[in-house]
Backbone as numpy.savetxt, mean C-alpha at the origin, in Angstrom:
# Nx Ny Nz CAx CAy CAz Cx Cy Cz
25.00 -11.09 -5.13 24.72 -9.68 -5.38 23.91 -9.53 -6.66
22.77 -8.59 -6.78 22.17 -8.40 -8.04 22.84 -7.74 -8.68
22.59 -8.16 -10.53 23.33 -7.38 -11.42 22.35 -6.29 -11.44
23.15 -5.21 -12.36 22.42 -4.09 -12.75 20.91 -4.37 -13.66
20.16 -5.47 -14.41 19.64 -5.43 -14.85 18.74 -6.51 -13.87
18.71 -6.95 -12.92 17.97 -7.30 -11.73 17.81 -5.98 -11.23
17.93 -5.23 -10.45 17.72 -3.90 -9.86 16.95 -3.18 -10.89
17.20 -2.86 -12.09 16.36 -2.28 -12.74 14.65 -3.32 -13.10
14.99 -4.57 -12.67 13.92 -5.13 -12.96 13.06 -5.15 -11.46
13.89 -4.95 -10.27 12.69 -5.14 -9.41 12.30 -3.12 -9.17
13.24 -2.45 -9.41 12.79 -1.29 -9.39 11.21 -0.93 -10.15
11.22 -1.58 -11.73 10.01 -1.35 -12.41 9.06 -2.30 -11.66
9.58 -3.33 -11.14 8.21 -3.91 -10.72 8.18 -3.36 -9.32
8.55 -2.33 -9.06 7.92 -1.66 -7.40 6.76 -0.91 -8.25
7.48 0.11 -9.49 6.60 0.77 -9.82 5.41 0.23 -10.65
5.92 -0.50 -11.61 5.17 -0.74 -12.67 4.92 -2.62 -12.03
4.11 -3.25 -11.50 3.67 -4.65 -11.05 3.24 -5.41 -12.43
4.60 -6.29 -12.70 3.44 -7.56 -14.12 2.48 -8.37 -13.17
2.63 -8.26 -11.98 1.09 -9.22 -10.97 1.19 -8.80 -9.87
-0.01 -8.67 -9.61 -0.82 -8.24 -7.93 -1.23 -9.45 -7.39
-0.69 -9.28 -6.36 -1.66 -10.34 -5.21 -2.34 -9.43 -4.75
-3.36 -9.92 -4.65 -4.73 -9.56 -4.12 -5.53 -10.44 -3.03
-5.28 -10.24 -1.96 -5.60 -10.96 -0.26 -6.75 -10.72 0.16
-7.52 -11.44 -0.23 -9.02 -11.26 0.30 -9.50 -12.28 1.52
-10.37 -12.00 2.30 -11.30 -12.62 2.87 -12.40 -13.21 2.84
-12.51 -12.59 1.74 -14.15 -12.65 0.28 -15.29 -11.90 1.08
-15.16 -11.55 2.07 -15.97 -9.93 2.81 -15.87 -8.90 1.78
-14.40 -8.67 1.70 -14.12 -7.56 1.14 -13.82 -7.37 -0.21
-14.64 -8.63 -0.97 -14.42 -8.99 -2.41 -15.40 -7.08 -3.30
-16.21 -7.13 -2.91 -17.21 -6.30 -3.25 -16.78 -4.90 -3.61
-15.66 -4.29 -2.90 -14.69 -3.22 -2.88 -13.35 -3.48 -2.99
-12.76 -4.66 -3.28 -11.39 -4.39 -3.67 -11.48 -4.93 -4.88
-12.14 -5.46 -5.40 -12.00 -6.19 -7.27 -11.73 -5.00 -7.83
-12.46 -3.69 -7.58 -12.63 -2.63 -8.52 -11.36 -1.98 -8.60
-11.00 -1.90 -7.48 -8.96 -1.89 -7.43 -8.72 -2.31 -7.75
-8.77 -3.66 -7.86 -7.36 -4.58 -8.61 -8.25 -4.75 -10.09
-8.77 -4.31 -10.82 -9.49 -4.47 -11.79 -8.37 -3.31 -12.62
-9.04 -1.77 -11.80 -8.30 -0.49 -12.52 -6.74 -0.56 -12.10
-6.12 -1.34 -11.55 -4.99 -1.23 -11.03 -3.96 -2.08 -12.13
-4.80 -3.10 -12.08 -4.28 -4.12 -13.52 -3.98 -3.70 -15.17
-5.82 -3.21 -15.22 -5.50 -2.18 -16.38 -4.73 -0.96 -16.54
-4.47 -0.16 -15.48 -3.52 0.71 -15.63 -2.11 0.30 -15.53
-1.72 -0.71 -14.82 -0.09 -1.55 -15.49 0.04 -2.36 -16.33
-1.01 -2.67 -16.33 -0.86 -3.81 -17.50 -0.83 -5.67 -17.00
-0.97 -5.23 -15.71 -0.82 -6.58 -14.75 -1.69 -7.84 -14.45
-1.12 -8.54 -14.05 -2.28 -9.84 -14.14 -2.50 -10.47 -13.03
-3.56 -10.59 -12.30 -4.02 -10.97 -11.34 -3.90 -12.34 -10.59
-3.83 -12.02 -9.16 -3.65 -14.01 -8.33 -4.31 -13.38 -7.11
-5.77 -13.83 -6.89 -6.11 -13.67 -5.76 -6.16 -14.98 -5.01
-6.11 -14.14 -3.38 -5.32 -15.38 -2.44 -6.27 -15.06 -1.25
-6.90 -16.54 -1.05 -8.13 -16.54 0.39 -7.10 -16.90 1.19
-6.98 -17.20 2.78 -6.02 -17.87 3.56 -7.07 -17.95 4.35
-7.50 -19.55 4.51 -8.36 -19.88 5.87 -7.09 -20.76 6.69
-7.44 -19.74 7.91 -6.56 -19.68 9.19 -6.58 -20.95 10.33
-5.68 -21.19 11.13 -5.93 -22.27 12.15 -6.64 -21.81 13.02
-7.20 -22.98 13.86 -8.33 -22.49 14.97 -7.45 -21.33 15.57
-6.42 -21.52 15.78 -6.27 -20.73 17.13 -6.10 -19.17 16.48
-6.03 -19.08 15.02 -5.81 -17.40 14.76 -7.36 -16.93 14.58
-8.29 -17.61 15.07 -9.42 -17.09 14.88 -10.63 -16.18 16.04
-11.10 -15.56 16.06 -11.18 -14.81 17.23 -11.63 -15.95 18.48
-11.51 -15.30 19.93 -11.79 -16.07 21.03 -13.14 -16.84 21.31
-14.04 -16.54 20.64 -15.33 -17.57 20.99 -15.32 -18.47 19.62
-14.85 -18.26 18.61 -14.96 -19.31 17.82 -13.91 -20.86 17.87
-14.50 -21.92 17.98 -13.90 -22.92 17.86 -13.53 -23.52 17.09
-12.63 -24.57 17.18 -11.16 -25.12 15.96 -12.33 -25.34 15.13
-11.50 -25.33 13.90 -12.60 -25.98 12.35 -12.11 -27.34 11.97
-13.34 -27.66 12.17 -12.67 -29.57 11.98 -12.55 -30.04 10.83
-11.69 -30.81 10.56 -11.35 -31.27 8.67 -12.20 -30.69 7.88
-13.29 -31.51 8.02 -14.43 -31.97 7.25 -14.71 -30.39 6.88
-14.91 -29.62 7.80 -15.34 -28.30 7.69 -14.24 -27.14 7.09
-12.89 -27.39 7.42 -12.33 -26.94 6.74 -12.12 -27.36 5.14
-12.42 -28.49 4.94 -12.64 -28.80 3.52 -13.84 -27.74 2.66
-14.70 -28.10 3.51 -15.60 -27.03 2.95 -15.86 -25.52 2.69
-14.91 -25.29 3.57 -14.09 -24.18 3.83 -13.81 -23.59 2.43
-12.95 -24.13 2.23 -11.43 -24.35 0.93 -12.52 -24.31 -0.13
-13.66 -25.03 -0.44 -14.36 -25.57 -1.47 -15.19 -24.25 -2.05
-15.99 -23.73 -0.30 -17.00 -22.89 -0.75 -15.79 -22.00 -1.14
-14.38 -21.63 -0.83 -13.89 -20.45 -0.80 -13.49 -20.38 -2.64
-12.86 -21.48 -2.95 -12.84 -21.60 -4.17 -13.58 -21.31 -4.91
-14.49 -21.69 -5.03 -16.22 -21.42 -6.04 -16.49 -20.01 -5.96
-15.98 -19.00 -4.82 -16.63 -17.91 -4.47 -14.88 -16.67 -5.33
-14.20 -17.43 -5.30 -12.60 -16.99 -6.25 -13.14 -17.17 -7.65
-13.64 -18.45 -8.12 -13.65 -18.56 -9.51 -14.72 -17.61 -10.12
-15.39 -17.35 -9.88 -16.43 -16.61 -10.16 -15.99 -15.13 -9.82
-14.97 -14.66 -9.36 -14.85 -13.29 -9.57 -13.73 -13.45 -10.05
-12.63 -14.64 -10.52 -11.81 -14.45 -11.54 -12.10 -14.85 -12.85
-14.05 -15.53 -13.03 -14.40 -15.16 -14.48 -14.55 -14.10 -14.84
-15.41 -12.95 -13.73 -15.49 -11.57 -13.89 -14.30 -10.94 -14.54
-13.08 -10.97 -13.80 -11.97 -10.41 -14.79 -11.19 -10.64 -15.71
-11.39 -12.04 -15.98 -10.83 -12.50 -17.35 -11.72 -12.13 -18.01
-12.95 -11.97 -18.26 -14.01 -11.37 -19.38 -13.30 -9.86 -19.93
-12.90 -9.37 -18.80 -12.33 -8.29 -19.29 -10.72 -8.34 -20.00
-10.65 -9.72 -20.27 -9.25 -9.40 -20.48 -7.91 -9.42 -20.00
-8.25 -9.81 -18.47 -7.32 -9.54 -17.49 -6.54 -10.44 -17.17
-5.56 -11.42 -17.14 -5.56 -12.44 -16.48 -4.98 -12.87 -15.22
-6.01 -13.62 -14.85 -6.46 -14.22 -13.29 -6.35 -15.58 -13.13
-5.84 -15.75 -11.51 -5.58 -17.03 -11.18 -5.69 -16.82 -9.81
-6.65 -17.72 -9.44 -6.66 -18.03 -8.07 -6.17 -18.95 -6.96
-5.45 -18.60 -5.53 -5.58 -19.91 -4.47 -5.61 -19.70 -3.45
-6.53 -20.67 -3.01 -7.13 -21.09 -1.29 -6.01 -22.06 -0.64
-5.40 -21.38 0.47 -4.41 -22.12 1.33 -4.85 -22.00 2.72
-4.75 -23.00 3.92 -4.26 -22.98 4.76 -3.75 -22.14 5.54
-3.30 -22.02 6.86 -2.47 -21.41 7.53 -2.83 -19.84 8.32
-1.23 -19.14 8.47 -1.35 -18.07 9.05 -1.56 -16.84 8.25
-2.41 -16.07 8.00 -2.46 -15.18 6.78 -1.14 -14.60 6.46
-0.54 -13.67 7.22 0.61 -12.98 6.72 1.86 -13.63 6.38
1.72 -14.76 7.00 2.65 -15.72 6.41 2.77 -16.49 5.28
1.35 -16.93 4.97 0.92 -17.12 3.99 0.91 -15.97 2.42
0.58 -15.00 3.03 0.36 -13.95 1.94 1.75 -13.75 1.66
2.85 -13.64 2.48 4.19 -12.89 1.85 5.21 -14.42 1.12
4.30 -15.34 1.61 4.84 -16.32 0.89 4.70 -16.67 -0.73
3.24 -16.40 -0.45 2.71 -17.06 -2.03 3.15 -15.13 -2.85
3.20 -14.31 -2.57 3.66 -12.57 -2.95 5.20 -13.38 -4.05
6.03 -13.62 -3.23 7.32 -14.48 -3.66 7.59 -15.21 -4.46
6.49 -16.55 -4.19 6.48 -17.25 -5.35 6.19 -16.98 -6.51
5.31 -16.03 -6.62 4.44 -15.56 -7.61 5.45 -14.33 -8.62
6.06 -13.84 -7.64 7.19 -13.05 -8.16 5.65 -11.47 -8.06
5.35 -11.25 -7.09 4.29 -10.32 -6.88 5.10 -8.61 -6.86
4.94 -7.94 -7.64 5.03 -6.64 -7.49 4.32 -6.13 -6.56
3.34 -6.43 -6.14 2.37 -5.82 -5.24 1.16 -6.64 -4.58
1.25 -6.54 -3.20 0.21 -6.64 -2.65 -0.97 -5.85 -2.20
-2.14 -6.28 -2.75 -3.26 -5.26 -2.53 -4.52 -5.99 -1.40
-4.56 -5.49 -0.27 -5.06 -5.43 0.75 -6.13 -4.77 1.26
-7.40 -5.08 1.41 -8.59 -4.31 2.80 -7.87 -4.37 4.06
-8.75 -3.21 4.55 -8.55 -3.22 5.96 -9.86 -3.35 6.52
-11.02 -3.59 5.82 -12.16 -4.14 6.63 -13.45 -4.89 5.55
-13.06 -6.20 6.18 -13.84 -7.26 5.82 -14.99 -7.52 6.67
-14.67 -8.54 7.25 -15.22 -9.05 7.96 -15.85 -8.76 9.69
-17.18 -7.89 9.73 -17.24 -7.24 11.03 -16.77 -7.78 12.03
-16.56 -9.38 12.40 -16.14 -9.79 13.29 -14.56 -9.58 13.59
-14.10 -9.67 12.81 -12.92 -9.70 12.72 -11.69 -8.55 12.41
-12.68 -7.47 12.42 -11.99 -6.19 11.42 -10.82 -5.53 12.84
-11.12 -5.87 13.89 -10.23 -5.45 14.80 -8.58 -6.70 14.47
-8.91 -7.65 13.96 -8.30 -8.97 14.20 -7.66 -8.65 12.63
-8.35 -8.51 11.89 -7.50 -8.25 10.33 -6.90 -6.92 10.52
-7.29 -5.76 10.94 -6.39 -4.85 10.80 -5.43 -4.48 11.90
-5.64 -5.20 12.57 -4.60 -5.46 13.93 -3.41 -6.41 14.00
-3.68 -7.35 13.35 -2.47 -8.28 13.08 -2.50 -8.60 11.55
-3.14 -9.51 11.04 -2.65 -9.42 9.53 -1.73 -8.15 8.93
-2.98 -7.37 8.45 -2.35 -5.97 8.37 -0.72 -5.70 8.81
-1.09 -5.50 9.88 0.24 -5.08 10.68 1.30 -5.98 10.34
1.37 -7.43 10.26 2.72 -8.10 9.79 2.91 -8.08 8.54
1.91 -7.60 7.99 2.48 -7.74 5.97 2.92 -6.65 6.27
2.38 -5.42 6.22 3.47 -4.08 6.55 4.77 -4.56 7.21
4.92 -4.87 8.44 5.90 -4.82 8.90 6.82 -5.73 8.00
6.82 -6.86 7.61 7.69 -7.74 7.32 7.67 -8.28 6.00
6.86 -7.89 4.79 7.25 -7.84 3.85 7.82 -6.92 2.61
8.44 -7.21 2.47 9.63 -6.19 1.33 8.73 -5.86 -0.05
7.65 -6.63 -0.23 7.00 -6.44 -1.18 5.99 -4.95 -0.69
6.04 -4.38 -1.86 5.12 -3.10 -1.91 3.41 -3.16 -1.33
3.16 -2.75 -0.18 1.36 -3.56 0.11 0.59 -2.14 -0.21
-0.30 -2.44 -0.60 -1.82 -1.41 -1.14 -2.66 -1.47 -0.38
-2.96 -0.60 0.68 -4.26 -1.10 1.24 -5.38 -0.20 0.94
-6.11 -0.62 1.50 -7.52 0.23 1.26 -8.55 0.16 2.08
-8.13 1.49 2.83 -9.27 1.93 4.42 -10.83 1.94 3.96
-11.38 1.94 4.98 -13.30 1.94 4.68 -13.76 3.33 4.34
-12.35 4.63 4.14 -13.09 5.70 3.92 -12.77 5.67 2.74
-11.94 5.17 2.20 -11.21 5.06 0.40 -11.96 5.67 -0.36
-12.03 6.40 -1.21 -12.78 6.28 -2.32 -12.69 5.59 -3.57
-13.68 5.53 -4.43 -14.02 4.46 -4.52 -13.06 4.48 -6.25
-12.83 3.10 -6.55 -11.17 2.89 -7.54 -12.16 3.44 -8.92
-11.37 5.05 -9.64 -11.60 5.13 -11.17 -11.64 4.08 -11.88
-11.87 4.22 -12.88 -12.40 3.23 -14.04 -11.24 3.34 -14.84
-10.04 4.59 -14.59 -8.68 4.00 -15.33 -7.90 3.54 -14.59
-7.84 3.75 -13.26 -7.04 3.32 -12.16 -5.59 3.61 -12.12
-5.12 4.58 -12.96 -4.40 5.57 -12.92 -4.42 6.77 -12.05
-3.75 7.17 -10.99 -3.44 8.17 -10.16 -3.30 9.51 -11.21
-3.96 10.41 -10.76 -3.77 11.79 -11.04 -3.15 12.76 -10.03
-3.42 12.39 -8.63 -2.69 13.12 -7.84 -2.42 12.46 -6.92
-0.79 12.19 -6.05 -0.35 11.83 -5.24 -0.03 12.61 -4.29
0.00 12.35 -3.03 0.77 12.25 -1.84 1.71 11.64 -1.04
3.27 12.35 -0.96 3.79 11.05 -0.37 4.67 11.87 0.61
4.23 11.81 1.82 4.76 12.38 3.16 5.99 11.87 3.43
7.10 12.75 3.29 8.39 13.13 3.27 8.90 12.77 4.93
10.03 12.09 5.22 10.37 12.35 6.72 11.95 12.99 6.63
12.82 13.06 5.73 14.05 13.37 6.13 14.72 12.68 6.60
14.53 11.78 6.92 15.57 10.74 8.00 16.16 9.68 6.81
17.34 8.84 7.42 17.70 8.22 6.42 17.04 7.56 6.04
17.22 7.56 4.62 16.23 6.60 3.70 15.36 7.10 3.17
14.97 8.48 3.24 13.79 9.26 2.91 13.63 9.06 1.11
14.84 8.99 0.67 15.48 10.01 -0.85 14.82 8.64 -1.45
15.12 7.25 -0.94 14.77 6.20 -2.04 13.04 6.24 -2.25
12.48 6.12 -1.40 10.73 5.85 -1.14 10.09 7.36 -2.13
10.94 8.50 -1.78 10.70 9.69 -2.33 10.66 8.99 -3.70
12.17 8.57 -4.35 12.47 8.72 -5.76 11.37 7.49 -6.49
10.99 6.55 -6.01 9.99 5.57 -6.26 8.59 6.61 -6.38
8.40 7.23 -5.31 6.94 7.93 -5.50 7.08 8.84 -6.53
8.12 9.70 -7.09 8.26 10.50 -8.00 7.91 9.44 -9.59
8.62 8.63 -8.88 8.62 7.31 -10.86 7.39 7.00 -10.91
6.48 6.71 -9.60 4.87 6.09 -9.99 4.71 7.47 -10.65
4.58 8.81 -9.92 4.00 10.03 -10.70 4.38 10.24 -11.88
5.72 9.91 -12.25 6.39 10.35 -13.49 5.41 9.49 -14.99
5.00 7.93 -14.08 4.60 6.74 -14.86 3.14 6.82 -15.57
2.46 7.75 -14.38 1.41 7.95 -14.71 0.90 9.35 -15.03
1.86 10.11 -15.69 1.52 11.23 -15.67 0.89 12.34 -14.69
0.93 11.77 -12.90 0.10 12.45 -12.15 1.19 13.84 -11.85
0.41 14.62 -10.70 0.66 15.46 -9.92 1.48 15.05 -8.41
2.17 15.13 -7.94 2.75 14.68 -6.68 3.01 15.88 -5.75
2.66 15.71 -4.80 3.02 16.66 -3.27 3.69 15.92 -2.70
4.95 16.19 -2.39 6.09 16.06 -1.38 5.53 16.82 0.68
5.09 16.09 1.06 4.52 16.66 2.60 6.33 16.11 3.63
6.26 17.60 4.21 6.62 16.97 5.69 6.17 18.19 6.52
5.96 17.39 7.73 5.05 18.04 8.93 6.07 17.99 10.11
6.59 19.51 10.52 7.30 20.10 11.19 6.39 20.18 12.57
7.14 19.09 14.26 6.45 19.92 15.46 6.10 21.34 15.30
5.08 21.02 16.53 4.15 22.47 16.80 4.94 23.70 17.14
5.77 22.89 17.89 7.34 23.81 18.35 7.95 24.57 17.60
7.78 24.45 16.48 8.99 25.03 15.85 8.68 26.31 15.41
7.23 26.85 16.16 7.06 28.05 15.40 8.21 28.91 16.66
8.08 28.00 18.31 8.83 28.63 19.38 10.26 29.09 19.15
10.83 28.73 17.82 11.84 29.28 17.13 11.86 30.60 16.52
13.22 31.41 16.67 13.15 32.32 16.60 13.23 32.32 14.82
13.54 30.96 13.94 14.24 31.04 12.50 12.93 29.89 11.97
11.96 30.21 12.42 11.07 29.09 12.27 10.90 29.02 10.63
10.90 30.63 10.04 10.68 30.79 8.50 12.05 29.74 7.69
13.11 30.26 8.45 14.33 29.59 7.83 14.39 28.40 7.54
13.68 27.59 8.73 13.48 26.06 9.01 12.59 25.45 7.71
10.98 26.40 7.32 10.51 25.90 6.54 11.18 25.66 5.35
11.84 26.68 4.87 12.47 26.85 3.63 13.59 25.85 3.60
14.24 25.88 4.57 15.03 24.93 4.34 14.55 23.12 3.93
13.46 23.11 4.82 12.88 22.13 4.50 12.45 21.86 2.93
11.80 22.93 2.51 11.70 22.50 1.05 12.25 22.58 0.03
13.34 22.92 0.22 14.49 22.89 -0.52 15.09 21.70 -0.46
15.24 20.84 0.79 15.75 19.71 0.85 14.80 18.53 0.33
13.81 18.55 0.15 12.45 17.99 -0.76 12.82 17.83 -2.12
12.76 19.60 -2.44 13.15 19.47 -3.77 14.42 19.03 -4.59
15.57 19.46 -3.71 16.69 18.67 -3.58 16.53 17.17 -4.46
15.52 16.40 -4.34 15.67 15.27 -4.67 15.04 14.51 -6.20
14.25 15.95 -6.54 13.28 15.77 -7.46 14.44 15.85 -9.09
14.39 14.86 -9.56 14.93 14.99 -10.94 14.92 15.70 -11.69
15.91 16.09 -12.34 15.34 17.77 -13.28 14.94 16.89 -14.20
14.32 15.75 -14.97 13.57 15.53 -15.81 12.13 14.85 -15.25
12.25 15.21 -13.80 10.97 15.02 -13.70 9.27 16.01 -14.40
10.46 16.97 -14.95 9.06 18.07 -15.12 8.36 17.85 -16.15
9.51 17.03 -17.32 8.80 16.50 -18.44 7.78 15.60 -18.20
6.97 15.15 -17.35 5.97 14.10 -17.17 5.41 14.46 -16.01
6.07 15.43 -14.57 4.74 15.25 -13.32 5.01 16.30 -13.44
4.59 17.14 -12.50 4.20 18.14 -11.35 4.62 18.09 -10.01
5.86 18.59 -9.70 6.00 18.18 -8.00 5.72 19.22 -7.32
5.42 19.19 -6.13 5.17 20.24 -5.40 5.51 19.85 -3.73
6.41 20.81 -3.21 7.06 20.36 -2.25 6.10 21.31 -0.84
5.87 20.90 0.50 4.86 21.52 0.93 5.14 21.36 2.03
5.19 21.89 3.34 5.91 22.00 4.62 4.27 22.42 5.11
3.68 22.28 6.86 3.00 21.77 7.36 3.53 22.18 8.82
2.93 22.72 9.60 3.07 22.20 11.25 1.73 21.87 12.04
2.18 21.08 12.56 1.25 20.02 13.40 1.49 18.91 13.73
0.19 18.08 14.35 0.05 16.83 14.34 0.46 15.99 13.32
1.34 14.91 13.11 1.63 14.35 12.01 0.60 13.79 10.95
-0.33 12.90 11.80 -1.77 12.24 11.13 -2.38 13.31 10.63
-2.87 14.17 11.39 -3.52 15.11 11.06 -3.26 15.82 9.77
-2.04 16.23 9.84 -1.94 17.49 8.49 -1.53 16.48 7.56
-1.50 15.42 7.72 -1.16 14.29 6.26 -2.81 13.80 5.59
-3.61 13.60 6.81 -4.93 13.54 6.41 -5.71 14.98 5.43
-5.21 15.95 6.76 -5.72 17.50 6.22 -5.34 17.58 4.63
-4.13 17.24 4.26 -3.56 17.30 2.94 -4.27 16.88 2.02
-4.39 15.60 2.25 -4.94 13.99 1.55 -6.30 14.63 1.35
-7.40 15.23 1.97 -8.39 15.36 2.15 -8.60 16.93 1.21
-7.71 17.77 1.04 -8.01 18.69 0.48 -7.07 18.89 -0.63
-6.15 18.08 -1.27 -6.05 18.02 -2.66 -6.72 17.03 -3.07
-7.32 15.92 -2.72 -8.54 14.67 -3.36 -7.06 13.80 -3.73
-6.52 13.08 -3.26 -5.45 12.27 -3.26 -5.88 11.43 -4.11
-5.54 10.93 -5.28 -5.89 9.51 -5.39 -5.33 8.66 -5.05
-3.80 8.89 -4.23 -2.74 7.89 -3.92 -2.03 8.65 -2.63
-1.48 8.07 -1.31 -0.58 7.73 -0.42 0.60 6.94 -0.67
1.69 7.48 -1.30 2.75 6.65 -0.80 3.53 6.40 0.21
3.92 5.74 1.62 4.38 6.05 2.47 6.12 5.32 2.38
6.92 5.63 2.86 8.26 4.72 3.20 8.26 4.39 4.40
8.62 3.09 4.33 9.07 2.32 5.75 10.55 1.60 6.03
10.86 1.96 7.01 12.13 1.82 7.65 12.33 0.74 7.46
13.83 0.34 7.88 14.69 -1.02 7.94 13.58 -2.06 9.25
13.55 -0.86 10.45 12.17 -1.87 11.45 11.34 -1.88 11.18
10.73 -1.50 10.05 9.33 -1.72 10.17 8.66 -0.77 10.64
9.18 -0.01 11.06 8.25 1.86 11.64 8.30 3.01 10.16
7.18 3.29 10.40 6.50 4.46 9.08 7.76 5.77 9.63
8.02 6.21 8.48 8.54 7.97 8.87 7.94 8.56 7.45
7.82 9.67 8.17 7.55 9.92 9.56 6.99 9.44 10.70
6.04 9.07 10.13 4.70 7.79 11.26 5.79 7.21 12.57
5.19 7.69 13.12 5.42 6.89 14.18 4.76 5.56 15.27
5.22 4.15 15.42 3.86 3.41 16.22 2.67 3.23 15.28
2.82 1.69 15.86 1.86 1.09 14.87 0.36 1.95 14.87
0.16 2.00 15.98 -1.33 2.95 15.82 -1.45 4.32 14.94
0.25 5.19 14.86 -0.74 6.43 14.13 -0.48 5.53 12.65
-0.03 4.59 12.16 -0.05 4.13 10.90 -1.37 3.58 10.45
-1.66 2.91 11.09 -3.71 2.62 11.09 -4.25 3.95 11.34
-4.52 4.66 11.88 -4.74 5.65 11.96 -5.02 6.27 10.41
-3.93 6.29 9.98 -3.71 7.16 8.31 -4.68 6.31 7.99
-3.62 4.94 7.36 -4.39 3.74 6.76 -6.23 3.94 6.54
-6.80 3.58 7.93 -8.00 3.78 8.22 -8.52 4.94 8.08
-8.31 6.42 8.27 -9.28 7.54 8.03 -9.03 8.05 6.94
-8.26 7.82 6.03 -7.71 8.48 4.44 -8.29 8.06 3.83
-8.63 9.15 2.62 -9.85 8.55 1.71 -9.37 8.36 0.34
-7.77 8.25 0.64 -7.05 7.86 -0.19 -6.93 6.36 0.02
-6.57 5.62 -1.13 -5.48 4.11 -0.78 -4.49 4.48 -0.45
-3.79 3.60 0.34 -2.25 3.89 1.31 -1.44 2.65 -0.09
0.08 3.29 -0.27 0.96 1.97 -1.00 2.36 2.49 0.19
2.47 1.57 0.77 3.63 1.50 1.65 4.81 0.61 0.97
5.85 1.22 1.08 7.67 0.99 0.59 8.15 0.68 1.61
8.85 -0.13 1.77 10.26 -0.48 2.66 11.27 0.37 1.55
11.99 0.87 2.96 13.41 1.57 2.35 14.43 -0.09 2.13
15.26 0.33 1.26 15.85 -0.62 1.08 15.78 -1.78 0.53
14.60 -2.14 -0.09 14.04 -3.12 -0.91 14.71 -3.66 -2.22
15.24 -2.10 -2.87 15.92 -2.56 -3.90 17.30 -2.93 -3.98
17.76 -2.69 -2.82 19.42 -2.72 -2.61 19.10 -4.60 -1.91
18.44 -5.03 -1.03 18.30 -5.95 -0.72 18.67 -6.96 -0.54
């Protein structure tokens, strides 16, 4: 069982990361450095980026096995093409360490996340054109699903990472269901951490206007939102609790899109299913059309 001063230590490192893994393909070197650049400097964290060249068979259907020799070269060019963007960020100060492994990516990635003692994994969702159905279809999908570590991703509509890399305004879509209160109270501590703004979203069926107490319903809803917000949260954020009917994707995007999000926090269940989100598709869905970065929580991470 963890003591009390383990729990408080992996709690700060949900919020506050002393190191990011950073999972590249080296496609997507070009747009995620600048994240993990402002992401570092705004915690204070120190960098381990991680290539994973894959076995023949995780590689799409017309390409064939990579033979030693070639996977050596593999590893070699991949290395040379790491060191050189972890001189880039040690110039700044940062410190960086790189490695090229073998294997199955997500297996790989939540492995070396562990060893490393990783607060966070920071993730693209589109590298490589060939493959962008294949990385954000399975990679993707099993680090979400199956690692306990906190993942960052970052869709092709993202905008593009400040130069403090500090969040000013969050979003973190509320479901009510069990487990809601922990992922909530984590997204309140990043806001609290960084001085941002936070919106509390949940998105009520279309149905419910077919209620005769539909007003009652909202209110109640945000009351149970606020319900959770710390009365010393006011000394440091801004919460704002915000009820919605519709499509789930939709009015979480609609949101995201018209306060200028700089952050998505989502919670994820004991299975591995988003809540509200439902199915792996509307979770890509978000992921992919938000022009926010997504940081997805497992409920239960810290009790663990």
């Amino acid at each position: 069982m963890k003591t009390l001063e383990d729990r408080i230590a992996a709690r700060r490192a949900l919020v506050v990361p002393d190191r990011i893994l950073v999972a590249t393909d080296l496609t997507d070197a070009e747009y995620l450095v600048p994240h993990a650049i402002a992401q570092a400097r705004a915690c204070g964290a120190a960098l381990t980026f991680v290539h994973v060249i894959p076995p023949g068979e995780a590689q799409t259907l017309n390409a064939r096995a990579i033979a030693h020799e070639d996977s050596a070269a593999m590893a070699e060019e991949a290395s040379r093409s790491l060191e050189a963007i972890a001189a880039r960020v040690r110039a700044l100060d940062i410190p960086c360490d790189v490695l090229v492994v073998a294997g199955y990516p997500c297996e790989q990635i939540d492995a070396i996340a562990r060893a490393i003692h990783a607060g966070r994994i920071l993730a693209g969702t589109h590298g490589r054109r060939h493959l962008r159905k294949f990385f954000l279809g399975s990679v993707a999908h099993e680090i979400l699903r199956s690692s306990e570590i906190p993942v960052f991703t970052i869709g092709p509509l993202a905008r593009e990472a400040s130069s403090f890399g500090a969040p000013r305004k969050m979003l973190h879509p509320v479901s009510l269901q069990a487990g809601f209160e922990e992922s909530a109270r984590i997204a309140i501590e990043i806001a609290q951490f960084y001085r941002a703004d936070i919106t509390l979203l949940h998105v009520l069926s279309g149905d419910v206007h077919d209620q005769g107490d539909a007003d009652r319903i909202i209110e109640w809803t945000k009351s149970e939102m606020q319900r959770i917000v710390p009365d010393e949260a006011a000394l440091w954020t801004h919460v704002t609790s915000q009820v919605e009917v519709g499509n789930v994707v939709d009015e979480i995007l609609n949101v995201d899109a018209e306060m200028q999000a700089d952050l998505i926090v989502l919670g994820v269940n004991h299975e591995g299913a988003f809540s509200p989100i439902r199915g792996d598709d509307t979770v890509y869905k978000i992921i992919a059309r938000a022009k926010s970065p997504v940081l997805s929580i497992r409920h239960g991470v810290e009790s663990a």
